[in-house]
Backbone as CSV, one residue per row, in Angstrom:
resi,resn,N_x,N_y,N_z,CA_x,CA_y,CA_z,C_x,C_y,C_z
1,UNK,234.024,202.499,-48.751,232.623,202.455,-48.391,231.986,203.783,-48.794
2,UNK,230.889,203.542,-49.609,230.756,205.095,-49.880,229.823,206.142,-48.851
3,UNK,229.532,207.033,-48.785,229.418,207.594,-47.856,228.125,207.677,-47.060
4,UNK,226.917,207.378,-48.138,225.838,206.740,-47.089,225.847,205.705,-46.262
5,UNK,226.710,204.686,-46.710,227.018,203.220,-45.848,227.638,203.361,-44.672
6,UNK,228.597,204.343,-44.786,229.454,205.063,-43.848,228.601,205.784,-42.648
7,UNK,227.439,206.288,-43.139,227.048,207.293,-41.885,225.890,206.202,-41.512
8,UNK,225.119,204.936,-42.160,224.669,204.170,-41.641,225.598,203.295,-40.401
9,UNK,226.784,202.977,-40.968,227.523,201.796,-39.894,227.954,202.696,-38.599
10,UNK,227.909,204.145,-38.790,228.543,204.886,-37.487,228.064,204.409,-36.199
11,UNK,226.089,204.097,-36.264,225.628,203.846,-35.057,226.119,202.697,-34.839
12,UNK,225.919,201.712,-35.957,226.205,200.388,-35.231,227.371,200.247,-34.813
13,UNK,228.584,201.087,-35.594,230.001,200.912,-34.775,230.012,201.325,-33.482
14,UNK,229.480,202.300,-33.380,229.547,203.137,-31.907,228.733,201.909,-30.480
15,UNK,227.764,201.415,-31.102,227.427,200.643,-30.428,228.351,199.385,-30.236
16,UNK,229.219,199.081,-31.146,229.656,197.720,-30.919,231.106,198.010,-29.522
17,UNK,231.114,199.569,-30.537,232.545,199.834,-29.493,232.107,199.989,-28.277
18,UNK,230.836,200.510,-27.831,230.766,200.778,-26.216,230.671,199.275,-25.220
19,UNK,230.139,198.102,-26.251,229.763,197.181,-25.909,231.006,196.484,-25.561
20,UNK,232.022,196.855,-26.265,233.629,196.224,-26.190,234.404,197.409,-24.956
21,UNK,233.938,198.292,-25.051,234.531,199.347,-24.219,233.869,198.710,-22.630
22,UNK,232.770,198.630,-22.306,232.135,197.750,-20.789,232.618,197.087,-20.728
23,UNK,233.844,196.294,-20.927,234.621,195.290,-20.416,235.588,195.676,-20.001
24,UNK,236.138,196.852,-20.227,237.449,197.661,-19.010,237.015,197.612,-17.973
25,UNK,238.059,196.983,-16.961,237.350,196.916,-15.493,236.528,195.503,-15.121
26,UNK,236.224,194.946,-16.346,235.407,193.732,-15.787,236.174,193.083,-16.122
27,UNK,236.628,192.782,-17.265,237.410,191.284,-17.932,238.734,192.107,-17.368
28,UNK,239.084,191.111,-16.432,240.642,191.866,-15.428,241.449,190.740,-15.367
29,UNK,241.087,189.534,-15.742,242.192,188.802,-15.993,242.322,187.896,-17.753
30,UNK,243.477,187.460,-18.047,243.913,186.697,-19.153,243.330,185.508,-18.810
31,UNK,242.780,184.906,-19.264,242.272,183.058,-18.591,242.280,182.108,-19.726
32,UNK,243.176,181.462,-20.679,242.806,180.987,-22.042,242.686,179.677,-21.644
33,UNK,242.258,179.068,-20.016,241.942,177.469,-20.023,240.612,177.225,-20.533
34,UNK,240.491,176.005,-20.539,239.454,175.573,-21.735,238.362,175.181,-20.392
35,UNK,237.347,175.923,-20.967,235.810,175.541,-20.274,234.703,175.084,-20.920
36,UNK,234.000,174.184,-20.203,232.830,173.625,-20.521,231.443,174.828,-20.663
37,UNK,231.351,175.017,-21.737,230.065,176.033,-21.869,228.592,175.592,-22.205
38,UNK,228.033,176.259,-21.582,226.551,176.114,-21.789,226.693,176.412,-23.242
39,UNK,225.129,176.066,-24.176,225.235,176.125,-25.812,223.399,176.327,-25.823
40,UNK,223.272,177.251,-26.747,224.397,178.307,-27.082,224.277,179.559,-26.577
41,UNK,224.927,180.772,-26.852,225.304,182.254,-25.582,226.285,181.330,-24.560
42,UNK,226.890,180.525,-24.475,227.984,180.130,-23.597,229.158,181.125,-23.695
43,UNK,229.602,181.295,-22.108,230.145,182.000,-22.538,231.408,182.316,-20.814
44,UNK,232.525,182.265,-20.762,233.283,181.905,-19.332,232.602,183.049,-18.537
45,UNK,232.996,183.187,-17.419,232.754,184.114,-16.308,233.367,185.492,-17.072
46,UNK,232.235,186.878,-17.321,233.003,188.097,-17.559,234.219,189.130,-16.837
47,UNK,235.024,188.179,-15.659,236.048,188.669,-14.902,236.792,187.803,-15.615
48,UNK,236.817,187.231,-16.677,238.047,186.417,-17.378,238.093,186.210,-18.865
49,UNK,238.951,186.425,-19.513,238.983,185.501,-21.041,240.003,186.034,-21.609
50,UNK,239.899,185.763,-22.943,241.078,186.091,-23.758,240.399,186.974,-24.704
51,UNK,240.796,187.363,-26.050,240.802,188.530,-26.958,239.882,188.040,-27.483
52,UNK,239.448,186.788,-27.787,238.590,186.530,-28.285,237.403,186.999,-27.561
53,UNK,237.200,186.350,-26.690,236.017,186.617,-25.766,235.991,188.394,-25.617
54,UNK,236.320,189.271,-25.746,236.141,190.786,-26.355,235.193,190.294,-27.295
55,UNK,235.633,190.373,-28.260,234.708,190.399,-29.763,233.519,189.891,-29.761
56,UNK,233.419,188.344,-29.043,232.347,187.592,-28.874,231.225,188.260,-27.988
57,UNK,232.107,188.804,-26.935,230.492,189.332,-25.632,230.541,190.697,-26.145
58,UNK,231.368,191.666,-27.118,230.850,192.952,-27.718,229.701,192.644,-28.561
59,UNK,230.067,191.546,-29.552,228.567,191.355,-30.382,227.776,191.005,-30.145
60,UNK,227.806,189.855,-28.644,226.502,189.628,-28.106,226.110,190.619,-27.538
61,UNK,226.329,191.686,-26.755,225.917,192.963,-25.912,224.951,194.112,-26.896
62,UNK,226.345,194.031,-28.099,225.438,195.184,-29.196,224.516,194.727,-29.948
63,UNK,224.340,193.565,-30.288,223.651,193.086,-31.179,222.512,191.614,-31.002
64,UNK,223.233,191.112,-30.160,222.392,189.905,-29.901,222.572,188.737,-30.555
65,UNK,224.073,189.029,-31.291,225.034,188.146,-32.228,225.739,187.010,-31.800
66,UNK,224.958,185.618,-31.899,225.852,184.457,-30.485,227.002,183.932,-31.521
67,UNK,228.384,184.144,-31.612,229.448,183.579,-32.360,229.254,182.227,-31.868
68,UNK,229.133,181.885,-30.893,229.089,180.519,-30.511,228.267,179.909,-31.282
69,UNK,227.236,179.933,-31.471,226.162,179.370,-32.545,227.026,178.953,-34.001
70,UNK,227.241,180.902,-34.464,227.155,181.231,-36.047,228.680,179.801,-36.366
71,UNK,229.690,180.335,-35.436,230.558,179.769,-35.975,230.500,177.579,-35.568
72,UNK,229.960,177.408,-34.862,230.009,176.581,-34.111,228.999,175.514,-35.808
73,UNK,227.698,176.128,-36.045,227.129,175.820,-37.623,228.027,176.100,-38.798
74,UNK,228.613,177.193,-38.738,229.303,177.247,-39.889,230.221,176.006,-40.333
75,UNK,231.522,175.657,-39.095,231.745,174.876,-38.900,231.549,173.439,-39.144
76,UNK,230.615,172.909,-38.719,229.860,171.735,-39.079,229.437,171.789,-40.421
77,UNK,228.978,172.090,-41.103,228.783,172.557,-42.503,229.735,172.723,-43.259
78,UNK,231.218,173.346,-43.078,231.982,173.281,-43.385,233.236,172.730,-42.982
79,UNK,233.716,171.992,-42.177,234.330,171.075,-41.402,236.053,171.392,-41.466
80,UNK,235.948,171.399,-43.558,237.222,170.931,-44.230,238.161,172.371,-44.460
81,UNK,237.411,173.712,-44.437,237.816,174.770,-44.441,238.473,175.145,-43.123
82,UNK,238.044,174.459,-42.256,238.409,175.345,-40.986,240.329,174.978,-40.798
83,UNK,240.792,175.575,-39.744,242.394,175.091,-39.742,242.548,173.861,-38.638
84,UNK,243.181,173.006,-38.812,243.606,171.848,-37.912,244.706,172.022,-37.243
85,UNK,244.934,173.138,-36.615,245.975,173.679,-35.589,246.208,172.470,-34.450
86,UNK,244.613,172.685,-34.172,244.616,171.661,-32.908,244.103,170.299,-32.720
87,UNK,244.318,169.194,-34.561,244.196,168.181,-34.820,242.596,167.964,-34.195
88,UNK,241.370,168.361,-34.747,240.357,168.226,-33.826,239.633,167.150,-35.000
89,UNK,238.671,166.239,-34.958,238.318,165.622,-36.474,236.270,165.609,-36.225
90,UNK,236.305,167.142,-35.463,234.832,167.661,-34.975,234.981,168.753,-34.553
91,UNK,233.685,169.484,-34.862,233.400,170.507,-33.971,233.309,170.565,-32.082
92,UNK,234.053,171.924,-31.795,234.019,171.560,-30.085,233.532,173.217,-29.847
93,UNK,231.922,173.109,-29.475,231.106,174.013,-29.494,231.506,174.947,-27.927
94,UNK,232.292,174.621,-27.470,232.903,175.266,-26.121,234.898,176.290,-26.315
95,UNK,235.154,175.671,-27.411,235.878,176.424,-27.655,236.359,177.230,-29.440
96,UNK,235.651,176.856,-29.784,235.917,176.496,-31.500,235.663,178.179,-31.706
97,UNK,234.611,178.939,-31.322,234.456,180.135,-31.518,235.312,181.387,-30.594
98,UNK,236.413,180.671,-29.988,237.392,181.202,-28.655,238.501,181.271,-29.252
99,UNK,238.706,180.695,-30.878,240.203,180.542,-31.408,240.250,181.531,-32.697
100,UNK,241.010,182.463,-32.282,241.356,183.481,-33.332,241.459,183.076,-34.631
101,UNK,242.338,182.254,-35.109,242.244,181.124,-36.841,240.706,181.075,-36.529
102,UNK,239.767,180.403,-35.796,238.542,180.046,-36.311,237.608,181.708,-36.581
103,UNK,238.082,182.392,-35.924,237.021,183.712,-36.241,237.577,184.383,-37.480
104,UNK,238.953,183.988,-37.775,239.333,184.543,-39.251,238.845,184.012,-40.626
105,UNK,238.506,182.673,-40.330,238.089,182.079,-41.831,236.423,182.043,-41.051
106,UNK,235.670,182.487,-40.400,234.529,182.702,-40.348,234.217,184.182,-40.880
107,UNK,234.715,184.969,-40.487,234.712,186.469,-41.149,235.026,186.464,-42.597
108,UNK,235.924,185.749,-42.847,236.592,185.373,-44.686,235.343,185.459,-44.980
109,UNK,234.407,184.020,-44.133,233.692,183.402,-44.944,232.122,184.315,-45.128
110,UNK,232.261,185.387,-44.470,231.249,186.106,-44.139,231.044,187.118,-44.938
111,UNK,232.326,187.576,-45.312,232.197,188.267,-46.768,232.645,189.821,-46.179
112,UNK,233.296,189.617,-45.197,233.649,190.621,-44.554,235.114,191.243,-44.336
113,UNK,235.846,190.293,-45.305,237.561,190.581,-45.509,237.405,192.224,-46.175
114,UNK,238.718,192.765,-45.704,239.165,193.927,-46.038,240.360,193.508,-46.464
115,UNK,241.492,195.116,-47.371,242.405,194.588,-47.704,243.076,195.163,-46.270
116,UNK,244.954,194.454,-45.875,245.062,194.740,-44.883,246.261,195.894,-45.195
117,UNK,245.782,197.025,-43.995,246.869,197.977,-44.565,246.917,198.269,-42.628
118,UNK,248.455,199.410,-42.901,248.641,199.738,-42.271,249.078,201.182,-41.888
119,UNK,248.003,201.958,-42.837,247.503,203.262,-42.920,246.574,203.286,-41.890
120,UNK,246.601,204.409,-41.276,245.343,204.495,-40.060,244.171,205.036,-41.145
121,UNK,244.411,205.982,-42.009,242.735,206.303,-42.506,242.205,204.809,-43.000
122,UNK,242.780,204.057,-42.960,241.929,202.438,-43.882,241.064,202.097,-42.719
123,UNK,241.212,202.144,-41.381,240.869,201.133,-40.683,239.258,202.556,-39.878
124,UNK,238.562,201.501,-39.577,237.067,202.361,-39.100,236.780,202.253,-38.268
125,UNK,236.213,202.899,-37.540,235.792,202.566,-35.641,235.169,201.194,-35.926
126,UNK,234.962,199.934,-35.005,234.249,199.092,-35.275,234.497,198.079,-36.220
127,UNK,235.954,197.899,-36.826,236.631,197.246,-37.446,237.075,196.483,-36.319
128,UNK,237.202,194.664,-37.352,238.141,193.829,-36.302,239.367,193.472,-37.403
129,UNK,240.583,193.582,-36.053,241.787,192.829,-36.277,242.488,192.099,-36.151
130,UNK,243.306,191.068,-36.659,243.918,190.255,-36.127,245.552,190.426,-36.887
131,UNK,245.768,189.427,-35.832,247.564,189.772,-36.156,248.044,188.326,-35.235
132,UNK,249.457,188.542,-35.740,250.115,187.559,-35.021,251.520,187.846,-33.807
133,UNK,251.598,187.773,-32.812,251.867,188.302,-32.109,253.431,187.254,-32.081
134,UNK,254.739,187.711,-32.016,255.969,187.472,-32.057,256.143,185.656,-32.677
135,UNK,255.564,186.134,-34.152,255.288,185.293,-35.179,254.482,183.418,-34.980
136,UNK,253.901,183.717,-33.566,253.007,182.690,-33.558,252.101,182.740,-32.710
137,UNK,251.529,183.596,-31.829,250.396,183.731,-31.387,249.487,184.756,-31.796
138,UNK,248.281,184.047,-32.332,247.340,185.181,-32.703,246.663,185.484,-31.717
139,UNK,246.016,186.653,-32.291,245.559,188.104,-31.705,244.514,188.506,-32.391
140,UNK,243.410,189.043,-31.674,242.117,189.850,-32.569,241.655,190.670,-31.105
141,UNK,241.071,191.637,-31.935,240.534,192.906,-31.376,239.843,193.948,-32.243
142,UNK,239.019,195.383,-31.423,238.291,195.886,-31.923,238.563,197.434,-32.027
143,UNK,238.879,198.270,-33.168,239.474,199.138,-33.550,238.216,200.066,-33.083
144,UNK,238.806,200.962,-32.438,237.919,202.126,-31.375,237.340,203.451,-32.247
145,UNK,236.835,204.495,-31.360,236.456,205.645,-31.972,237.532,206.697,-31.720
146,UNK,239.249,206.296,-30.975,239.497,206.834,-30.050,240.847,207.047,-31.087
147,UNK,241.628,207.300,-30.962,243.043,207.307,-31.677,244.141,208.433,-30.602
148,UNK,245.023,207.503,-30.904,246.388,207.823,-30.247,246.936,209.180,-30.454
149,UNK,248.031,209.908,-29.522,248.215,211.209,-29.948,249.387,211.187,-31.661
150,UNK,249.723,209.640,-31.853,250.521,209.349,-33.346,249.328,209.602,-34.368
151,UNK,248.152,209.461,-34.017,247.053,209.367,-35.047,246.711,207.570,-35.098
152,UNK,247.618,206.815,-34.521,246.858,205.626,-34.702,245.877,204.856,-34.154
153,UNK,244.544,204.617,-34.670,243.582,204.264,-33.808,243.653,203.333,-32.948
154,UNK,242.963,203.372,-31.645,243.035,202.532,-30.353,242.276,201.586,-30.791
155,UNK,242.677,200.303,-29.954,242.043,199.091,-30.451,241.535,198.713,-28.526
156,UNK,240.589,197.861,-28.611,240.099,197.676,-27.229,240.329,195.793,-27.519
157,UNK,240.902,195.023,-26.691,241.177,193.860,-26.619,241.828,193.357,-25.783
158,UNK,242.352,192.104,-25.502,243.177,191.407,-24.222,244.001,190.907,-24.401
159,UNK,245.429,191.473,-24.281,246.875,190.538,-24.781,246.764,190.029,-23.371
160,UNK,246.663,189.796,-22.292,246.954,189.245,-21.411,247.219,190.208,-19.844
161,UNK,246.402,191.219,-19.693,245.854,192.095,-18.809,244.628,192.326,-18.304
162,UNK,243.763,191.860,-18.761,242.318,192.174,-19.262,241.930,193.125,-20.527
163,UNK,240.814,193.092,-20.403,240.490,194.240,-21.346,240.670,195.548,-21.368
164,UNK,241.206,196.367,-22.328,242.253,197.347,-22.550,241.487,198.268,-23.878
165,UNK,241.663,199.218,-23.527,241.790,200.249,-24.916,243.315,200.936,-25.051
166,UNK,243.856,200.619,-26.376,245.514,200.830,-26.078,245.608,201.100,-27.568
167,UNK,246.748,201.735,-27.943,247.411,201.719,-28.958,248.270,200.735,-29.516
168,UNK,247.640,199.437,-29.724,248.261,198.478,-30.312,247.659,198.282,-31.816
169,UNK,247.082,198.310,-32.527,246.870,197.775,-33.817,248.061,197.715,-34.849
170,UNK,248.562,198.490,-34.921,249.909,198.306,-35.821,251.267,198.224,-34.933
171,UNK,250.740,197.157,-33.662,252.459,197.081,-32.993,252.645,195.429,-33.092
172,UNK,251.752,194.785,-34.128,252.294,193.301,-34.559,251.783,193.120,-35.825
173,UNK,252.158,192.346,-36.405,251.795,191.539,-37.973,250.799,191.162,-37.726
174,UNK,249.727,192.307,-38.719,247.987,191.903,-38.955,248.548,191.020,-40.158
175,UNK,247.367,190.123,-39.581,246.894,189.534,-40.662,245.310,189.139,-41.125
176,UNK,244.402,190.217,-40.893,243.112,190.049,-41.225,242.922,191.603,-40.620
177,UNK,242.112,192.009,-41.664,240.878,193.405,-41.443,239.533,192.855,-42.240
178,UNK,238.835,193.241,-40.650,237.245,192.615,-41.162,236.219,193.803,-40.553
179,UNK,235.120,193.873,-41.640,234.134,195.062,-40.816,232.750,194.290,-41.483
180,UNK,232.526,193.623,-40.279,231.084,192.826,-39.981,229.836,193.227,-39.139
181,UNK,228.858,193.346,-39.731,227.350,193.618,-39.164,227.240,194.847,-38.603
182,UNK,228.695,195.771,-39.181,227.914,197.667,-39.398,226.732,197.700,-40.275
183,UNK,226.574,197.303,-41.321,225.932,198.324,-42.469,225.033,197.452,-42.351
């Protein structure tokens, strides 16, 4: 990124991270049952969710960004791209933007793929990641301003504690680096 783009995305990163950072303390439990959501800004109770729901209520907080919508249209529009993990033969506007595969080929599709490394200078405050967690559960989260005393940057997300700022980004198999709606 060259270096004016760079000192443009700082605010918006900083903003996305504080917006992901206000959920320490609130999102205090793991909850991945399936709820009926209002449409669209639907969105479970903020004392609960999964990793997804990080990413989703950081961009709605910083930005005013409803994933529920973007991906929920994208979707429908594109039907045949998305993954059939969970044999669905429609869009399901209550969870479709809650499933890590669906926020990865929405970001693909967004034009927002990075290559994936596992160098800490690659990755930027305000970067999202995903990975796969003991080769079949995925994982996404939001790479901080904060970094570990190894040098590796803190990621803020929910393996199943609540929401966390921790040194996990390179402690499972990424498989997606995306940096969306900095610049």
């Amino acid at each position: 990124m060259p270096d004016s783009a760079a000192r443009q995305s700082a605010p918006k990163a900083a903003q996305l991270i504080k917006a992901a950072r206000s959920q320490i303390g609130v999102t205090v439990q793991y909850d991945p049952s399936y709820s009926a959501l209002p449409f669209p800004n639907g969105d479970v109770p903020r004392d609960k969710g999964v990793c997804t729901d990080v990413v989703i209520r950081a961009y709605r907080d910083a930005f005013g960004v409803d994933l529920q919508a973007l991906v929920n249209a994208d979707m429908k529009a594109n039907f045949s791209v998305y993954p059939k993990i969970w044999g669905l033969s429609r869009t399901d506007k209550n969870i479709d933007h809650r499933r890590v595969p669906n926020l990865r080929v929405f970001l693909e599709r967004q034009g927002a793929a990075l290559p994936i490394t596992t160098n800490p200078v690659h990755w930027k405050p305000g970067d999202i990641f995903t990975s796969i967690i003991d080769r079949r559960l995925p994982h996404i989260g939001i790479v901080s301003d904060r970094r570990a005393s190894n040098g590796n940057p803190l990621a803020i997300h929910n393996i199943g504690a609540g929401t966390r700022e921790e040194d996990v980004l390179f402690a499972h198999q990424l498989n997606g680096h995306f940096r969306w709606k900095l610049g």
